[in-house]
Residue frames as qw, qx, qy, qz and C-alpha x, y, z in Angstrom:
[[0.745, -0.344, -0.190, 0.539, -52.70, 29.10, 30.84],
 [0.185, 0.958, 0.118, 0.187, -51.51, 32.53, 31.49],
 [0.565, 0.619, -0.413, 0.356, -48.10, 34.10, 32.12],
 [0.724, -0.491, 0.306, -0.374, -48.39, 33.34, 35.73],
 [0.950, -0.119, 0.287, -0.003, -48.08, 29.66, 35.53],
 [0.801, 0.558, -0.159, 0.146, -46.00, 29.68, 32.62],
 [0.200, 0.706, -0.468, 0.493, -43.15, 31.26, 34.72],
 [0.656, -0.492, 0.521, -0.235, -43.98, 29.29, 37.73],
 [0.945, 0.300, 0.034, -0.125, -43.47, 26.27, 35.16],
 [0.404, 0.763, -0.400, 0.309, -40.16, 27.76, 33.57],
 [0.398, -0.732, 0.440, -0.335, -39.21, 28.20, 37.37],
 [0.876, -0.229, 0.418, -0.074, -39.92, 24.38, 38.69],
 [0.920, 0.112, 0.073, 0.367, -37.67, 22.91, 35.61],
 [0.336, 0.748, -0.370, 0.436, -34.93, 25.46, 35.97],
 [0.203, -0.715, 0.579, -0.336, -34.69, 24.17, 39.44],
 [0.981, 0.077, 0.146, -0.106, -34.79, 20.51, 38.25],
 [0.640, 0.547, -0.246, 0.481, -32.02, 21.19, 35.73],
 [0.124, 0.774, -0.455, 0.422, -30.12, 22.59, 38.43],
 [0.659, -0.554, 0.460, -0.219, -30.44, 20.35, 41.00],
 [0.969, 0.177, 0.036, 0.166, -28.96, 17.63, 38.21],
 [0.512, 0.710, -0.338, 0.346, -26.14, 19.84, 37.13],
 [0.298, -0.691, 0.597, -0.279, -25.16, 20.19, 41.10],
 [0.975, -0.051, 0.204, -0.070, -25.65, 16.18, 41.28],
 [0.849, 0.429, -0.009, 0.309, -23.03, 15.76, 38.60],
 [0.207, 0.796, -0.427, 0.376, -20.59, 18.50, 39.62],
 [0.581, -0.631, 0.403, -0.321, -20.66, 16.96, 43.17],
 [0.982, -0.072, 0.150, 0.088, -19.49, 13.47, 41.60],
 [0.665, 0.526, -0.365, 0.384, -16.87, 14.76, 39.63],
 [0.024, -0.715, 0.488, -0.500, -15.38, 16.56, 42.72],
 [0.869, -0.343, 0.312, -0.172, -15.94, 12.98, 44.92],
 [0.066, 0.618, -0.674, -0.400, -14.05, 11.52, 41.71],
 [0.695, 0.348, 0.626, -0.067, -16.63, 9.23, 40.32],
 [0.170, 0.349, -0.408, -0.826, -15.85, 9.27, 36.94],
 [0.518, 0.403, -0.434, -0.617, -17.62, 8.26, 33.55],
 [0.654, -0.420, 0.629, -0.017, -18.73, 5.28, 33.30],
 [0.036, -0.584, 0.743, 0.325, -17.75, 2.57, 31.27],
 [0.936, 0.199, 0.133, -0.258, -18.74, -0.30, 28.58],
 [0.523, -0.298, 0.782, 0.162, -16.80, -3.21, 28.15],
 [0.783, 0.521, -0.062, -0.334, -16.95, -4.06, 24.07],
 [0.931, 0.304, -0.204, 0.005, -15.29, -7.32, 23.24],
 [0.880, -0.164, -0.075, 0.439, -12.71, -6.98, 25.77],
 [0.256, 0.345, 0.091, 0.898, -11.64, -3.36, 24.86],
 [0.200, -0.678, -0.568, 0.422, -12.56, -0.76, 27.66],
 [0.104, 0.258, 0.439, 0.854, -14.17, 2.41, 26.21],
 [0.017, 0.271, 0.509, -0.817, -15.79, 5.17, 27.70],
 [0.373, 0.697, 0.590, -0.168, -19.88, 5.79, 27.48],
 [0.207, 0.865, 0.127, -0.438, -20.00, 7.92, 23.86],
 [0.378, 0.657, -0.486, -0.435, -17.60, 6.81, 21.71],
 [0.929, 0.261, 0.180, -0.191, -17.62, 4.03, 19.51],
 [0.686, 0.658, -0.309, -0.038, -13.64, 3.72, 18.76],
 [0.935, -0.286, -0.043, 0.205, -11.02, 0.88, 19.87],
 [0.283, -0.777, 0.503, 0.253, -7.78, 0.93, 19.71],
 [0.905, 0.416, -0.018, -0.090, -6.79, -0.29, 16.37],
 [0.805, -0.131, 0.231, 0.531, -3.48, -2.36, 15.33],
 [0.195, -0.788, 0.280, 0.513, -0.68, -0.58, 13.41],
 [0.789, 0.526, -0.169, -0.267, -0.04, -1.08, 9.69],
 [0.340, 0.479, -0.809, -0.013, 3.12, -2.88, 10.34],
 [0.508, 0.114, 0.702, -0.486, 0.63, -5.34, 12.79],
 [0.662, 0.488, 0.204, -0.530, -1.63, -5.61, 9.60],
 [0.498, 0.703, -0.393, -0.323, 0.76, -6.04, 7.19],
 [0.300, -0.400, 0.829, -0.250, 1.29, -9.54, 8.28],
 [0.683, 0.384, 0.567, -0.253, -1.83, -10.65, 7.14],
 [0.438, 0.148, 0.624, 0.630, -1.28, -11.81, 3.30],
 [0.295, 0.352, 0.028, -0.888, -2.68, -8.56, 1.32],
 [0.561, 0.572, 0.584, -0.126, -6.20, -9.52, -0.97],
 [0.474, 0.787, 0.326, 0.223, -5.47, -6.63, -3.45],
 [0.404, -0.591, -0.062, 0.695, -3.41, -3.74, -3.96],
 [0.399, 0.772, 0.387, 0.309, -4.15, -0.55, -5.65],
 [0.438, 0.138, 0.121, 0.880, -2.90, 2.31, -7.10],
 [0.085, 0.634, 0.719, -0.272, -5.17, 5.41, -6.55],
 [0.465, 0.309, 0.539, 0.630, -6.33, 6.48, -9.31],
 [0.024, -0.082, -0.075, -0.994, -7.16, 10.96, -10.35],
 [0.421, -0.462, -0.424, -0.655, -11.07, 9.98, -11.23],
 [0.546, -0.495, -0.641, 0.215, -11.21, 8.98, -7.03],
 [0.363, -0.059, -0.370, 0.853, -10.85, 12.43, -6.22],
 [0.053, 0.774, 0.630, -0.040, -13.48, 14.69, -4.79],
 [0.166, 0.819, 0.036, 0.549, -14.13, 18.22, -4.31],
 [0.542, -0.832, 0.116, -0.028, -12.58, 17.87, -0.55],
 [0.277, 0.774, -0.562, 0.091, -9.35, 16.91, -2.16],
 [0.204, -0.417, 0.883, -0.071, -9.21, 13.04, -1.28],
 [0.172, 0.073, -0.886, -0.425, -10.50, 10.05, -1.75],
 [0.550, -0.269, 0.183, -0.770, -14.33, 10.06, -1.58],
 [0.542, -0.226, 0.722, -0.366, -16.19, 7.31, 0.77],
 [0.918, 0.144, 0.198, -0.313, -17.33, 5.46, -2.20],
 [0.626, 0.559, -0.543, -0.005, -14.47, 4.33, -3.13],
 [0.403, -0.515, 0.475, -0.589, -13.74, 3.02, -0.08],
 [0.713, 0.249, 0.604, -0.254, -16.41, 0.64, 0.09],
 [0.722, 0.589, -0.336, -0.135, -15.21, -0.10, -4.00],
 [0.170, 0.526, -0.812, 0.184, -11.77, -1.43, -2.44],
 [0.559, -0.150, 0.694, -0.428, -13.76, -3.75, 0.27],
 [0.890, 0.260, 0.250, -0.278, -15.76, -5.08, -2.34],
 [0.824, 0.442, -0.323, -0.146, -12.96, -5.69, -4.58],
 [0.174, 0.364, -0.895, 0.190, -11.11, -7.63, -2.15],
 [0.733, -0.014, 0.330, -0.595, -14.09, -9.62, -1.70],
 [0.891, 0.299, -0.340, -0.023, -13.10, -12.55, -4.62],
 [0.459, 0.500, -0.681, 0.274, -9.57, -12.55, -3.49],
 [0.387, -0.267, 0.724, -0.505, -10.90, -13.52, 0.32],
 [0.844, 0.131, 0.357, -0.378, -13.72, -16.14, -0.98],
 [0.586, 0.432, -0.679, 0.097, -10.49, -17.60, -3.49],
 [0.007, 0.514, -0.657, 0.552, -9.02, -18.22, 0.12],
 [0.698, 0.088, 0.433, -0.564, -12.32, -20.23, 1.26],
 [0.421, 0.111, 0.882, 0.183, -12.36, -22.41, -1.88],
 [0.292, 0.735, 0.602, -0.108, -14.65, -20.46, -3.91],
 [0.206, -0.022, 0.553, 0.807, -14.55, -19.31, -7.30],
 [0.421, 0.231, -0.159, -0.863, -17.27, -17.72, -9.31],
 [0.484, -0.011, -0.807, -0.337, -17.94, -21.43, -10.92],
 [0.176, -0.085, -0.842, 0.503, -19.35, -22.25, -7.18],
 [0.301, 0.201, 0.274, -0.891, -21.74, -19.89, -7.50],
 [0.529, 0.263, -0.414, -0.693, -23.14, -21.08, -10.62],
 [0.592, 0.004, -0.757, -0.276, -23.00, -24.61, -9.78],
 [0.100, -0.082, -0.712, 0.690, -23.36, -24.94, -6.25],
 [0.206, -0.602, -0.460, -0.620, -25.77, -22.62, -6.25],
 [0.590, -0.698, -0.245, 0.322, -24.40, -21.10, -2.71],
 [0.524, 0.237, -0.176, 0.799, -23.09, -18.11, -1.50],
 [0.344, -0.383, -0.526, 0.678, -22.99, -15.14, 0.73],
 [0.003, 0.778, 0.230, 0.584, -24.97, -11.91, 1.82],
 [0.131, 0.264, -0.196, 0.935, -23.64, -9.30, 3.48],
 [0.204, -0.754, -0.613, -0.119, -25.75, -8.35, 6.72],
 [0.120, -0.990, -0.077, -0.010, -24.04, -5.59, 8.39],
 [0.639, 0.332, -0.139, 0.680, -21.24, -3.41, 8.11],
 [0.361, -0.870, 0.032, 0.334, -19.14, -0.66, 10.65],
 [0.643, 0.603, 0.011, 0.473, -17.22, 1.34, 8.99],
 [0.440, -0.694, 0.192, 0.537, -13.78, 3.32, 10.55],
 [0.657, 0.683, 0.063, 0.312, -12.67, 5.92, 8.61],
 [0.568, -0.757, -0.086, 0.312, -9.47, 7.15, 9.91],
 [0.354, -0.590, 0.289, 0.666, -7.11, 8.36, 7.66],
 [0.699, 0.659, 0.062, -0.271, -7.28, 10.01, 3.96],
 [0.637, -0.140, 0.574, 0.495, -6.31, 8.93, 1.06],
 [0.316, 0.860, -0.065, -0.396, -4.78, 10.48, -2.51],
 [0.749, 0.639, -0.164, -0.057, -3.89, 10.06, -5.80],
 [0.399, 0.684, -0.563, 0.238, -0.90, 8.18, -6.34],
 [0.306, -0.553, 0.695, -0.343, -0.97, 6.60, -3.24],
 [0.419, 0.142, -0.889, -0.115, -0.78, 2.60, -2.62],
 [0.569, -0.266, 0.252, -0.736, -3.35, 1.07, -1.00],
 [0.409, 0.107, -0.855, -0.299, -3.95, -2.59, 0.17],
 [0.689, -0.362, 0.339, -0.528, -6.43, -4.31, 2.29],
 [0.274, 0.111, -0.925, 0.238, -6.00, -7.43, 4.29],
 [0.553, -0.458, -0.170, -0.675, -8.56, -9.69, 6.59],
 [0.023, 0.328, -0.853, 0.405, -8.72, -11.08, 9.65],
 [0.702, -0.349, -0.507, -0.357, -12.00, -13.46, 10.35],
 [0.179, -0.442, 0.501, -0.722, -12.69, -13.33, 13.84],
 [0.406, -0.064, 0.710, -0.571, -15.52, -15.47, 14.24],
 [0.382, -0.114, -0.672, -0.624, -18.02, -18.07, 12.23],
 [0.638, 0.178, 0.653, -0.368, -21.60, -20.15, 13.62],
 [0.595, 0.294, 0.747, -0.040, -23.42, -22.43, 11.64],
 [0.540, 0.623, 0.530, 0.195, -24.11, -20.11, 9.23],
 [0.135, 0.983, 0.095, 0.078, -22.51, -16.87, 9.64],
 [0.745, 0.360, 0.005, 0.562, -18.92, -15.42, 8.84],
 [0.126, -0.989, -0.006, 0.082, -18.26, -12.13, 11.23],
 [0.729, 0.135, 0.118, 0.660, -14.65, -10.47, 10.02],
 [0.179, -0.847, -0.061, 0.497, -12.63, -7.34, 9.53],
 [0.746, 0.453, 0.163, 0.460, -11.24, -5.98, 6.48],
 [0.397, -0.758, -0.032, 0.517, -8.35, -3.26, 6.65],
 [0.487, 0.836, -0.011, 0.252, -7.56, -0.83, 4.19],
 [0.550, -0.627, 0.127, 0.537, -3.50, 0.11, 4.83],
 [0.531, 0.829, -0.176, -0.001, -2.23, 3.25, 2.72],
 [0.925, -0.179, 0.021, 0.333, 1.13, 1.71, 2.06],
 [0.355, 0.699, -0.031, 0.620, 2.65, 5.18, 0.53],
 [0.131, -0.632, 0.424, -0.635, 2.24, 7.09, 3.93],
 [0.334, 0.115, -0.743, 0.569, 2.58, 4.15, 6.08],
 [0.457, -0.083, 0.311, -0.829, -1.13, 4.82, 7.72],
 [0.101, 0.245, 0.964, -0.012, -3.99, 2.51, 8.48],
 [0.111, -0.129, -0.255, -0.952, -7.15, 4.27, 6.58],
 [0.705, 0.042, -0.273, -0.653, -9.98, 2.34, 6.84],
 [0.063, 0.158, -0.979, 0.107, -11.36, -0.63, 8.56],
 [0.643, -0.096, -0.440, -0.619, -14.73, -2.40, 7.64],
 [0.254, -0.073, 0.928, -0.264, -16.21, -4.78, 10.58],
 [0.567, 0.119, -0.377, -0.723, -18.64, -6.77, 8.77],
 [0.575, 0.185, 0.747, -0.280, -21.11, -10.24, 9.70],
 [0.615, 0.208, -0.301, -0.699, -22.07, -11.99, 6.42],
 [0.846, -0.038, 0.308, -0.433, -24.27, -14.85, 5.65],
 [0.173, -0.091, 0.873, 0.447, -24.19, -18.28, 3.66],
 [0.218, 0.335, -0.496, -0.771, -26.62, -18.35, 0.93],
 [0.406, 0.283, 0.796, 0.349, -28.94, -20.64, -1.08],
 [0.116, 0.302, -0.085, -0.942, -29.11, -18.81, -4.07],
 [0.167, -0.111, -0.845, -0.496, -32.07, -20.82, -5.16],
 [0.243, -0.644, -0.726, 0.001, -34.23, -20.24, -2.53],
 [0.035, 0.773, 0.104, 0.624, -33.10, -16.87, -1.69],
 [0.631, -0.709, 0.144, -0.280, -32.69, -17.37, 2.18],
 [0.177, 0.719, -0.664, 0.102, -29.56, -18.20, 4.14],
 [0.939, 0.128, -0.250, -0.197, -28.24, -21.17, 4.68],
 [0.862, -0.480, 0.136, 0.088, -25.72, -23.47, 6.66],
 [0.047, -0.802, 0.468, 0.368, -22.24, -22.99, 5.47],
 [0.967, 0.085, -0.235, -0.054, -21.11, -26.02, 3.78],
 [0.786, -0.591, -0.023, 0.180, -18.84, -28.22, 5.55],
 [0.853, 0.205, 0.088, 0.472, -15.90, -27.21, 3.60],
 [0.041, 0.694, -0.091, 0.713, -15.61, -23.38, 3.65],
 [0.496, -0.830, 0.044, -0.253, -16.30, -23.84, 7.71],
 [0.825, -0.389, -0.022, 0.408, -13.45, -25.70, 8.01],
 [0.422, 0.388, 0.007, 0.819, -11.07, -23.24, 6.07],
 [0.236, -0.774, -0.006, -0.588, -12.54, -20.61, 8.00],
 [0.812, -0.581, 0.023, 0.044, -11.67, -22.67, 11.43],
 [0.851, 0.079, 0.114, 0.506, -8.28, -22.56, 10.28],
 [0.188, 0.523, 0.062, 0.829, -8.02, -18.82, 9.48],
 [0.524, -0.769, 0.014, -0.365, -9.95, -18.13, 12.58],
 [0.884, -0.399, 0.009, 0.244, -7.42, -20.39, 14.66],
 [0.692, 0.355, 0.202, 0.595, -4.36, -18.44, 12.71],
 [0.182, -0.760, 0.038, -0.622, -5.78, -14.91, 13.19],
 [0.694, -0.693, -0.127, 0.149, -6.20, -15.69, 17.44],
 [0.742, -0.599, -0.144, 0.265, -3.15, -16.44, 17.47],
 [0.362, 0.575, -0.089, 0.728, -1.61, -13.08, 15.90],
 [0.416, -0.275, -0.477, 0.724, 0.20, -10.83, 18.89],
 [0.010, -0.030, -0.064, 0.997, -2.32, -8.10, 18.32],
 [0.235, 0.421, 0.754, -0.446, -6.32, -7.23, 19.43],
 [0.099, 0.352, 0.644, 0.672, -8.68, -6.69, 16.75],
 [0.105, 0.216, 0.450, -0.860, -10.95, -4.14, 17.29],
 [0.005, -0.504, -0.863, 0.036, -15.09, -4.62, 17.77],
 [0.183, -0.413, -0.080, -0.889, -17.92, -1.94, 17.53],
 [0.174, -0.144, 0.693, -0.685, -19.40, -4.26, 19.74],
 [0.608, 0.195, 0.427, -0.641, -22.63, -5.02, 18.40],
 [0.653, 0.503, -0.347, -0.447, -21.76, -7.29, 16.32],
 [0.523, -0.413, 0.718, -0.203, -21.35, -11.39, 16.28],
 [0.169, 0.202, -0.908, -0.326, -21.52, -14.35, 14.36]]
């Protein structure tokens, strides 16, 4: 191919690309805008991936799981608290929610049931630092047969900010075969009960969307 064509090439998509860009200017100036995906009831424009989240004094309703102090070794080198600690707080308000269910460590062992984690969204939205208080609270949104889909919320209680909010879908267990497994009938009903509780709080929980029981 020689420099001939190459420029007649160049040419033909430079006047592709332009004939989109006029395409698009002309809509804005008609006043089509952007459109729009509908995620769990929350309207949110094509590109971003963030609701509209409650307010810590909304949150702070729900019974905290844990509350911490935050300790010097959680600082990084950006001068807050780095992301693995984060995801340290989620997990350690992980007993105090599965207390809340009926379920104790001794369940595991004898039962021989319990849960895995399949996916998690994280929102990170506000930092956090030494000294500050920090608690997280949950709100269970949704169960099936076998799955558990919830939110967990990290609220710094020092500055009065919501930091951090974990949407997350786990399983039920058999830890004997290794593969999941039907809740049992007891933990779904506590969960119907905490799901029926949560509804009917005066404030919208917020979805990434791709995500469901």
């Amino acid at each position: 191919m020689n420099v001939a064509q190459l420029k007649r090439i160049a040419g033909f998509y430079g006047r592709v690309l332009a004939s989109f860009t006029q395409i698009g200017c002309n809509a804005r100036r008609m006043g089509w805008s952007q459109p729009k995906m509908d995620f769990g009831g929350q309207r949110l424009r094509s590109g971003t991936m963030r609701p509209a989240m409650p307010t810590p004094d909304n949150i702070l309703d729900l019974p905290a799981l844990i509350t911490v102090t935050i300790p010097p070794e959680w600082e990084d080198m950006n001068g807050h608290v780095n992301v693995q600690h984060y995801l340290a707080l989620y997990d350690q308000a992980g007993w105090p929610m599965l207390e809340r269910l009926g379920i104790d460590p001794n369940y595991f062992l004898n039962e021989r049931q319990g849960f895995f984690d399949l996916e998690h969204h994280v929102w990170y939205l506000a930092e956090m630092h030494i000294g500050d208080q920090v608690s997280a609270h949950v709100r269970v949104l949704a169960r099936s047969e076998k799955r558990l889909h919830g939110l967990v919320f990290l609220v710094n209680v020092t500055r009065c900010q919501l930091s951090s909010v974990v949407e997350f879908v786990a399983t039920g267990a058999d830890l004997e075969s290794r593969r999941t497994a039907a809740l049992p009938d007891a933990v779904a009903a506590r969960l119907d009960e905490l799901i029926a509780a949560h509804d009917a709080l005066g404030w919208q929980a917020p979805r990434c969307g791709v995500m469901s029981a």
